[in-house]
DRENSE-546062 format. One line per field, with one value per residue: residue number from 1; residue in one letter; y, z, x of N, C-alpha, C in turn. Coordinates in steps of 0.1 Angstrom, whole numbers, padded with zeros to 4 digits. Example, Ala and Ser with C-alpha at 12.3 -4.5 7.8 and 13.67 -1.06 7.14 Angstrom:
# DRENSE-546062
nr: [1,2];
rest: [A,S];
n.north: [-0057,-0022];
n.up: [0078,0071];
n.east: [0132,0128];
ca.north: [-0045,-0011];
ca.up: [0078,0071];
ca.east: [0123,0137];
c.north: [-0033,0000];
c.up: [0078,0079];
c.east: [0132,0129];
***
This chain:
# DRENSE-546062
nr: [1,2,3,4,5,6,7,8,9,10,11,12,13,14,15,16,17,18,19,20,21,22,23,24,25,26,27,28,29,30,31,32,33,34,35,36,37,38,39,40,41,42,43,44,45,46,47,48,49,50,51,52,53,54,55,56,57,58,59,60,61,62,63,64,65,66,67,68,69,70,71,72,73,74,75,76,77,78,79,80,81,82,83,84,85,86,87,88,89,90,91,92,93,94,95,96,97,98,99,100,101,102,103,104,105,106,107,108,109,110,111,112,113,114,115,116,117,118,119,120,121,122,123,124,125,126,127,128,129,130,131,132,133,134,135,136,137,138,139,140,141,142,143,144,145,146,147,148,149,150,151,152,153,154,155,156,157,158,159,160,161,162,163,164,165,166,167,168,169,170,171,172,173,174,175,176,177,178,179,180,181,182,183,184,185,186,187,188,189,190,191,192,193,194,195,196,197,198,199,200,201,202,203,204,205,206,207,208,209,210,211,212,213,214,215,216,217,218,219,220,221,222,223,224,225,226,227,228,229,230,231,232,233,234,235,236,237,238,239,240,241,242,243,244,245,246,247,248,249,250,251,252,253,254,255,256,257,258,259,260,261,262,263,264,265,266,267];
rest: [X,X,X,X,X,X,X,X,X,X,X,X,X,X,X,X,X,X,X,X,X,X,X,X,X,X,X,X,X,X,X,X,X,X,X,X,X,X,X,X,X,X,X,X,X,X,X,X,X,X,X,X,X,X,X,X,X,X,X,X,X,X,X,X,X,X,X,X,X,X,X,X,X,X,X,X,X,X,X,X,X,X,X,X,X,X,X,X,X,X,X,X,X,X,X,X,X,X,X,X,X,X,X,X,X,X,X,X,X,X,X,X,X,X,X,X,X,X,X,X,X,X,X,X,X,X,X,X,X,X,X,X,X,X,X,X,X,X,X,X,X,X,X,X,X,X,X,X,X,X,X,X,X,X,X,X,X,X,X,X,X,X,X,X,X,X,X,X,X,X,X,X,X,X,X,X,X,X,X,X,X,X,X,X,X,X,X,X,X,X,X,X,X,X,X,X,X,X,X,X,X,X,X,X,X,X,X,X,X,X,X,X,X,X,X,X,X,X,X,X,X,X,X,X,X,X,X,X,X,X,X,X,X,X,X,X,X,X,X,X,X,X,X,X,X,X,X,X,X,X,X,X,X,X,X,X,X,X,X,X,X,X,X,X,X,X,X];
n.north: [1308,1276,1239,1221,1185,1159,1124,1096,1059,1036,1014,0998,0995,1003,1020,1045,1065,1063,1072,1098,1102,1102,1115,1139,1148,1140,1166,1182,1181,1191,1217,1226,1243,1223,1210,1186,1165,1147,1124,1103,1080,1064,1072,1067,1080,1104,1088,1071,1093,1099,1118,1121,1094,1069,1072,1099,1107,1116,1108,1102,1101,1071,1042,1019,1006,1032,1045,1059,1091,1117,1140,1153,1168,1185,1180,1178,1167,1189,1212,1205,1205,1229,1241,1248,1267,1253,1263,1263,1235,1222,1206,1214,1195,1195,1223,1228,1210,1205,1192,1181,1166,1133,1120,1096,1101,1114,1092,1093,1113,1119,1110,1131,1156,1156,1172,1199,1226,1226,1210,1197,1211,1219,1212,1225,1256,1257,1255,1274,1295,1293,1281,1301,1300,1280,1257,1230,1209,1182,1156,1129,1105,1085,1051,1048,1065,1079,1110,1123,1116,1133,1157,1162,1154,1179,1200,1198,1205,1185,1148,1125,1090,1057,1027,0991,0971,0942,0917,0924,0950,0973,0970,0988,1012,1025,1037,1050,1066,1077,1091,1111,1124,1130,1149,1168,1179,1190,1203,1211,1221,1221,1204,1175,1145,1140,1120,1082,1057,1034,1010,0994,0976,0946,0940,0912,0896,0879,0881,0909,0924,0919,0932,0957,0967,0965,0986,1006,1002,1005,1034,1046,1081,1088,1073,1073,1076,1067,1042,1026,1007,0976,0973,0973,0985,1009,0998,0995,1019,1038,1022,1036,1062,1083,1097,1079,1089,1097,1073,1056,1069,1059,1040,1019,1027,1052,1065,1063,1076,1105,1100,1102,1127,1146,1139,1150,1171,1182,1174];
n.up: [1129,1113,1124,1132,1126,1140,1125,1137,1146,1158,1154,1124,1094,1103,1092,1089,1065,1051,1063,1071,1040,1032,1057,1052,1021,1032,1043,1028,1010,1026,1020,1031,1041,1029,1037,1034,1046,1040,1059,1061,1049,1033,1013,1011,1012,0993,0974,0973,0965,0936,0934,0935,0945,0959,0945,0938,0920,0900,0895,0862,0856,0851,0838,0848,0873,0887,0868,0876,0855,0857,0871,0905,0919,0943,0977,1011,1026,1016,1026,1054,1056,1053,1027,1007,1005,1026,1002,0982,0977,0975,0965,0941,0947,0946,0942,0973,0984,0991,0986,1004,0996,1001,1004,0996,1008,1030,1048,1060,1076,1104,1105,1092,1103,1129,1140,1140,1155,1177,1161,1164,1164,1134,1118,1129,1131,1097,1091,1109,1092,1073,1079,1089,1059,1059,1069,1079,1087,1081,1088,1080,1097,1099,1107,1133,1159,1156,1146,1128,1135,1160,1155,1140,1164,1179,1167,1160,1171,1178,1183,1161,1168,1148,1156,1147,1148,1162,1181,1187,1190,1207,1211,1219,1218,1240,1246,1227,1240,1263,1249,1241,1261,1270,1251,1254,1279,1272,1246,1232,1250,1247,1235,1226,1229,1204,1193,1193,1169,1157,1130,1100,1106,1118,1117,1120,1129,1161,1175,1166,1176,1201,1207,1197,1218,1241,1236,1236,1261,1273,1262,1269,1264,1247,1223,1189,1183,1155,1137,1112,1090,1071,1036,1011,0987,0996,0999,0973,0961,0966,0947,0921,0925,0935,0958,0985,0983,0949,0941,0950,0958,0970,0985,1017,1028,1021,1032,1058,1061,1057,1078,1102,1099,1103,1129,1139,1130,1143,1171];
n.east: [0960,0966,0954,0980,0987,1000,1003,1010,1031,1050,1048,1044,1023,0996,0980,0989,0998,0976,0958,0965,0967,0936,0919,0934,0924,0896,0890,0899,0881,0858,0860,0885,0914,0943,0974,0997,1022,1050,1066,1080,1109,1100,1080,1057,1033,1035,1039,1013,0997,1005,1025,1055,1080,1099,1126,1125,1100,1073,1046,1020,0983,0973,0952,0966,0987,1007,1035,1070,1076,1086,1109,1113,1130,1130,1119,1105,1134,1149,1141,1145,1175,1179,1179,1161,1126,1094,1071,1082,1086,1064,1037,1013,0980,0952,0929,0923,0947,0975,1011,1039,1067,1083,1122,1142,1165,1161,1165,1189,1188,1191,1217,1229,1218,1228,1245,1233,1224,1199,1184,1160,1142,1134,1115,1096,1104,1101,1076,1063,1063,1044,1019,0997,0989,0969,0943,0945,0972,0983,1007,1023,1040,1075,1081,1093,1104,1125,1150,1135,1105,1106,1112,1086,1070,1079,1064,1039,1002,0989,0987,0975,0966,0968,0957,0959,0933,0945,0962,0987,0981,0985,1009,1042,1029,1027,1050,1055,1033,1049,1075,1060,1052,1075,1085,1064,1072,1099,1100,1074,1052,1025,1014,0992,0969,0952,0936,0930,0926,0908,0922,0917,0899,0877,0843,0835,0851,0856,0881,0890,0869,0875,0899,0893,0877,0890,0912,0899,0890,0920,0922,0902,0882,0897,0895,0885,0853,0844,0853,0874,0873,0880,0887,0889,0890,0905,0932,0936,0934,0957,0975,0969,0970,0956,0931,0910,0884,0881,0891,0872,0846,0821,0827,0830,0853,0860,0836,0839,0862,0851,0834,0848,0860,0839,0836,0858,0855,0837,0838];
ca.north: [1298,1265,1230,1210,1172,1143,1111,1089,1053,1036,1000,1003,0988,1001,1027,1060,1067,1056,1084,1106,1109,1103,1126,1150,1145,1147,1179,1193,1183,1199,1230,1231,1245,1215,1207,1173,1167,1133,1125,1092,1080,1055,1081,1060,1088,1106,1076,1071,1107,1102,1131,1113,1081,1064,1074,1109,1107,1118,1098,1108,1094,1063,1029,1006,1011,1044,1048,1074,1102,1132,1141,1157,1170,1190,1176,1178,1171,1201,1218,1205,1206,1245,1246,1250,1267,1247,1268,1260,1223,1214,1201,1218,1182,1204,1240,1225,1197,1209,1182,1182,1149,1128,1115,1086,1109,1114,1077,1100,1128,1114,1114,1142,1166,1150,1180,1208,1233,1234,1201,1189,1226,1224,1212,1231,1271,1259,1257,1286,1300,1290,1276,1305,1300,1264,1253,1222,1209,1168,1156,1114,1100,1074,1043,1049,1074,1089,1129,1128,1116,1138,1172,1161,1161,1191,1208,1194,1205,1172,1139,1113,1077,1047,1013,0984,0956,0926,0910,0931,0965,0981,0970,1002,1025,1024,1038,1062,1078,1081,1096,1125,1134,1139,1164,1178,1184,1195,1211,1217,1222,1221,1188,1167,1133,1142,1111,1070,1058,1019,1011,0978,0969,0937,0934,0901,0885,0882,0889,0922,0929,0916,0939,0973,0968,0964,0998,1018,1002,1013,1050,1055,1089,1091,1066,1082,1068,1061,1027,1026,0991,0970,0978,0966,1002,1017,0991,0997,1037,1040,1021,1046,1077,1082,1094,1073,1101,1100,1059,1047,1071,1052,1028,1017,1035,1070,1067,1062,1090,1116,1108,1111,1140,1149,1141,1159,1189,1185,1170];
ca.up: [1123,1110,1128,1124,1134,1136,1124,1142,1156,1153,1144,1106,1083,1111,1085,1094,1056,1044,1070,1065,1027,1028,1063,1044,1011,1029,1053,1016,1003,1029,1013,1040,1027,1034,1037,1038,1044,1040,1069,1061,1042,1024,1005,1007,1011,0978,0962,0974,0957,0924,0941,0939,0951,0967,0933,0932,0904,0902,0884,0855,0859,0842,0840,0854,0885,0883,0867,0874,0849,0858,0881,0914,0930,0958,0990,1028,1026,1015,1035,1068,1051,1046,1010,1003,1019,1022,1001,0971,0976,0977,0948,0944,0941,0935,0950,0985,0991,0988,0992,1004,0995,1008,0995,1003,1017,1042,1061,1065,1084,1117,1105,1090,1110,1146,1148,1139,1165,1174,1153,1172,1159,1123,1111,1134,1123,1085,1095,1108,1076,1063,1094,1086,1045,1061,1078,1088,1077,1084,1088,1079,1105,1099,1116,1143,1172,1154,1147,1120,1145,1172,1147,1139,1178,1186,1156,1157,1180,1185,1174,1159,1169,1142,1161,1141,1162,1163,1189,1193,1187,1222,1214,1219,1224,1257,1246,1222,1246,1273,1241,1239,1277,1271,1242,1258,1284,1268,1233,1232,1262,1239,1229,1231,1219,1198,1195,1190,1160,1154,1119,1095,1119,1105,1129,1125,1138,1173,1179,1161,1183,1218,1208,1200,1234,1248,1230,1243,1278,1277,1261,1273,1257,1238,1213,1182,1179,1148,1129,1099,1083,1063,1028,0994,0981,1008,0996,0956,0957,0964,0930,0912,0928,0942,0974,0986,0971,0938,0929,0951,0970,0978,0993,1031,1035,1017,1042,1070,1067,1059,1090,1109,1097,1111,1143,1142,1133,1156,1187];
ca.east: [0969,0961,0961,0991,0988,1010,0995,1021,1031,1061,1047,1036,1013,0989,0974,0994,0996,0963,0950,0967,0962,0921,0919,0935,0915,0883,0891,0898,0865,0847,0862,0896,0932,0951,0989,1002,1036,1054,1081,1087,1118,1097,1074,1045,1022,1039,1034,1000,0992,1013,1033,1067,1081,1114,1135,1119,1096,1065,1034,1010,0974,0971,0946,0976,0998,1014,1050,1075,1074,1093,1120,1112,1145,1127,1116,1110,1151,1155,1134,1151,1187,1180,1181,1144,1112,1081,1065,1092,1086,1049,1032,0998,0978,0945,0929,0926,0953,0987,1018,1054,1071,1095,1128,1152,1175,1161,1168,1201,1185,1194,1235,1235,1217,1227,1253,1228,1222,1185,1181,1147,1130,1138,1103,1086,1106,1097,1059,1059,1060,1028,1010,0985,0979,0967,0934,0951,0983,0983,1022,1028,1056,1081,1078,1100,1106,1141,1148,1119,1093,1107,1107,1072,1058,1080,1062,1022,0993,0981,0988,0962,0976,0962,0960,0951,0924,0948,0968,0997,0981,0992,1027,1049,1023,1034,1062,1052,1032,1060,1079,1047,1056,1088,1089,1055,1083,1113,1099,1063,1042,1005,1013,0982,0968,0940,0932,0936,0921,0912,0917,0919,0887,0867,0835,0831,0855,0857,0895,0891,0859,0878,0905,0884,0870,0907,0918,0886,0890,0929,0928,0887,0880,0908,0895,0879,0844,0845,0865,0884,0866,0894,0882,0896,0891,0916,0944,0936,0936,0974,0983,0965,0978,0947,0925,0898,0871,0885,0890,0860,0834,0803,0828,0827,0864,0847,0821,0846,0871,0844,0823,0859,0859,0825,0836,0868,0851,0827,0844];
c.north: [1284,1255,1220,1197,1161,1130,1098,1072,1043,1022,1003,0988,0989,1011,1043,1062,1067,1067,1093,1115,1113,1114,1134,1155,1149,1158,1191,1191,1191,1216,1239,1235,1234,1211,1194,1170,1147,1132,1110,1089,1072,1060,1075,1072,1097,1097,1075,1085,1113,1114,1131,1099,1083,1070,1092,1113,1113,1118,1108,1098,1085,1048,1019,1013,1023,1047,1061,1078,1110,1135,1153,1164,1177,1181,1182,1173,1182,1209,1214,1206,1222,1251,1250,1257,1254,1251,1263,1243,1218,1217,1210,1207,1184,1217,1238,1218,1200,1192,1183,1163,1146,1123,1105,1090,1107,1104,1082,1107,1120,1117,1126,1159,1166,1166,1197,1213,1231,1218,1196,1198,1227,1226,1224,1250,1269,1259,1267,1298,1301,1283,1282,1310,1284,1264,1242,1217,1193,1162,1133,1112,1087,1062,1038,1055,1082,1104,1131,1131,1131,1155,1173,1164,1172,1206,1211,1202,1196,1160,1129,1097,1063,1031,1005,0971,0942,0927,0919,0950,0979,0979,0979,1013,1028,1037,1053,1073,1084,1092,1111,1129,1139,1149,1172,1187,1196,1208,1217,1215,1223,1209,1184,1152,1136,1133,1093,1064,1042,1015,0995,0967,0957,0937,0923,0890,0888,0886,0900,0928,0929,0930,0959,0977,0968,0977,1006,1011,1010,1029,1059,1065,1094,1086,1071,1068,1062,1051,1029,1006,0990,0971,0980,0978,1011,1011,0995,1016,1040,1038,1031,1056,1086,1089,1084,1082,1099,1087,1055,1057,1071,1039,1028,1027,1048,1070,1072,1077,1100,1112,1106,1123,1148,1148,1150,1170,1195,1181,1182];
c.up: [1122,1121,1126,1136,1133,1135,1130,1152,1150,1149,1131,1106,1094,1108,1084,1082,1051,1052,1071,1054,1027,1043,1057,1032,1016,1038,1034,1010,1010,1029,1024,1033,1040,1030,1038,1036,1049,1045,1069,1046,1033,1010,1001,1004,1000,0973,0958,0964,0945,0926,0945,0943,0959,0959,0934,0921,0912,0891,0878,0856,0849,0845,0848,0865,0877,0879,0868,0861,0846,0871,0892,0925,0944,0963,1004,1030,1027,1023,1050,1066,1052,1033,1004,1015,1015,1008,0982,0969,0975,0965,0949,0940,0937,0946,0963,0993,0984,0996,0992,1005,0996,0997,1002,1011,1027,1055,1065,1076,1098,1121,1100,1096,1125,1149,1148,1145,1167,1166,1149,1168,1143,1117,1116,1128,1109,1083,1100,1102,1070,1068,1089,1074,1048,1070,1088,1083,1087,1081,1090,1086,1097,1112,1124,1152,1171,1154,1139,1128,1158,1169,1145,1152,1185,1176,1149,1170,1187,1174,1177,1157,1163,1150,1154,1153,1154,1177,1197,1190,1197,1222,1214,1219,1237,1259,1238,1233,1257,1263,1243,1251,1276,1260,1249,1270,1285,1256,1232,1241,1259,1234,1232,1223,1213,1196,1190,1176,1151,1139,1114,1102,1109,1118,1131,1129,1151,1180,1176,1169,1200,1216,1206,1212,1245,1249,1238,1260,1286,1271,1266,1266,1247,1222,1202,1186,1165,1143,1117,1098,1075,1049,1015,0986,0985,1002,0983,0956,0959,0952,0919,0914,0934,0958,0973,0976,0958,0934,0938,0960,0970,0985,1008,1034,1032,1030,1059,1078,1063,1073,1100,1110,1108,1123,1148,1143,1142,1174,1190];
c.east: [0962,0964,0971,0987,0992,1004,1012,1022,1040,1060,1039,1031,1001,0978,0976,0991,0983,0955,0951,0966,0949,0918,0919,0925,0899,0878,0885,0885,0851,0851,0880,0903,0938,0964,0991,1014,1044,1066,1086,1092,1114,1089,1059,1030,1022,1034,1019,0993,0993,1023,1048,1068,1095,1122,1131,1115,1080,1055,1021,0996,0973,0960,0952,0981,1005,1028,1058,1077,1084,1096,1113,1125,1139,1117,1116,1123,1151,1154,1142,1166,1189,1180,1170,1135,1101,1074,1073,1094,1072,1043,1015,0989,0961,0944,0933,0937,0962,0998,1033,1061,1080,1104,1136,1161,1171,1156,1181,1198,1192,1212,1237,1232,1218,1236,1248,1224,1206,1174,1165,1137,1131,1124,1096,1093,1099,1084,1056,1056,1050,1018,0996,0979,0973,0949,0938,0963,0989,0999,1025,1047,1064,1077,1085,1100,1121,1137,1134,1108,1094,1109,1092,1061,1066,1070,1048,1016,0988,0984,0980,0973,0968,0967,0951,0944,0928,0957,0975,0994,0985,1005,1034,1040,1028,1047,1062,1046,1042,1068,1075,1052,1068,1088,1079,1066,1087,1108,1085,1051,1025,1007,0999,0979,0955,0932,0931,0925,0919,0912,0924,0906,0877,0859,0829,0837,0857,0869,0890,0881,0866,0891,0902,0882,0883,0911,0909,0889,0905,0932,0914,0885,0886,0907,0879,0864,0836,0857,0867,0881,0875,0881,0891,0900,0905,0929,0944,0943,0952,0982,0979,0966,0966,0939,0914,0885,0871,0884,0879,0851,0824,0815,0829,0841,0865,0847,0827,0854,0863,0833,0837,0863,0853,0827,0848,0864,0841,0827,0848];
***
């Protein structure tokens, strides 16, 4: 069966999305079958992929920012509502890089599946479905610690945790990982932290360098050894529906998530 892994951490704009799409993107380029599944209610990682949005649309490739198109009714809703398989909802975005995409709905999930038997397992039964047409199957959290997040680490092997190098980047990890012990607990006993991941990194300024050295002193081997460089490319490629590979690769944020790659597959 494939790996499933939660890219997860409940302060945003800390690059969960942005790693999860080009992760994904350059697992598939080194010839992976990859899944990517969008669990946040905002659909940024849809968006990012022309693969839907907030409205459920889903964008045709164009020169300018990407407009919706054409209607999308299925989703990961569906999929945890019961109405859908996975397999009936994921966009094929090409051979390798399949996508299930999020919808506004589901900023409800929380009210409307609180009385659901089982609630906390939903993600994880619909992955068991197709776990093994996957190599890996990469899962974008919301930026919180509600049912989404808490279907997502009852339902991953390992989750990759993006901390950006400023000030407050240890803020609620703390908390998150307390979180990890308890579902490892309660729901999935293979839980692991696969690993912490500094990203938005500028090396020349010296905050951003005092705080790498902060991150690596508090998670020690935990912390990927490669950085995720802030990179103009990485912010552009979203408006155009985009991976990194595709609108810029010779650029520094290419270069980055294919040699994370390299260490993933080789750690």
């Amino acid at each position: 069966m494939g790996t499933v892994i939660g890219v997860v951490n409940q302060k945003g704009g800390v690059g969960k999305t942005t790693t999860t799409v080009n992760l994904g993107a350059a697992m598939a380029e080194r010839g992976k079958r990859v899944l990517l599944i969008d669990m946040d209610p905002q659909a940024n990682l849809s968006t990012h992929l022309g693969c839907g949005g907030p409205e459920g649309t889903v964008s045709e490739e164009s020169e300018d920012i990407t407009e919706p198109t054409e209607q999308v009714p299925e989703s990961v809703y569906d999929v945890l509502k019961g109405n859908k398989t996975i397999k009936e909802v994921l966009i094929e975005r090409s051979d390798n890089l399949h996508v299930v995409p999020s919808s506004l709905f589901l900023s409800a999930a929380d009210l409307e599946l609180g009385g659901v038997v089982g609630r906390e397992l939903i993600l994880k039964r619909a992955l068991s479905k197709v776990r093994d047409e996957y190599d890996v199957i990469i899962i974008d959290c919301p930026p919180s610690l509600g049912l989404l997040s808490l279907n997502v680490l009852a339902a991953v092997d390992q989750v990759i945790i993006p901390v950006q190098s400023e000030y407050l980047a240890l803020h609620g990890v703390r908390q998150l990982l307390d979180t990890i012990d308890q579902v490892r607990t309660v729901y999935n006993p293979e839980l692991v932290v696969g690993g912490v991941l500094i990203c938005l990194h500028d090396n020349r300024k010296r905050l951003a360098r005092a705080v790498a050295d902060t991150i690596r002193a508090y998670f020690g081997d935990l912390v990927f050894e490669q950085v995720i460089r802030t990179n103009v490319s990485l912010a552009e490629a979203p408006a155009n529906g985009q991976t990194i590979f595709e609108y810029a690769p010779r650029s520094s944020g290419a270069e980055d998530y294919a040699a994370l790659v390299e260490e993933i597959l080789n750690g």
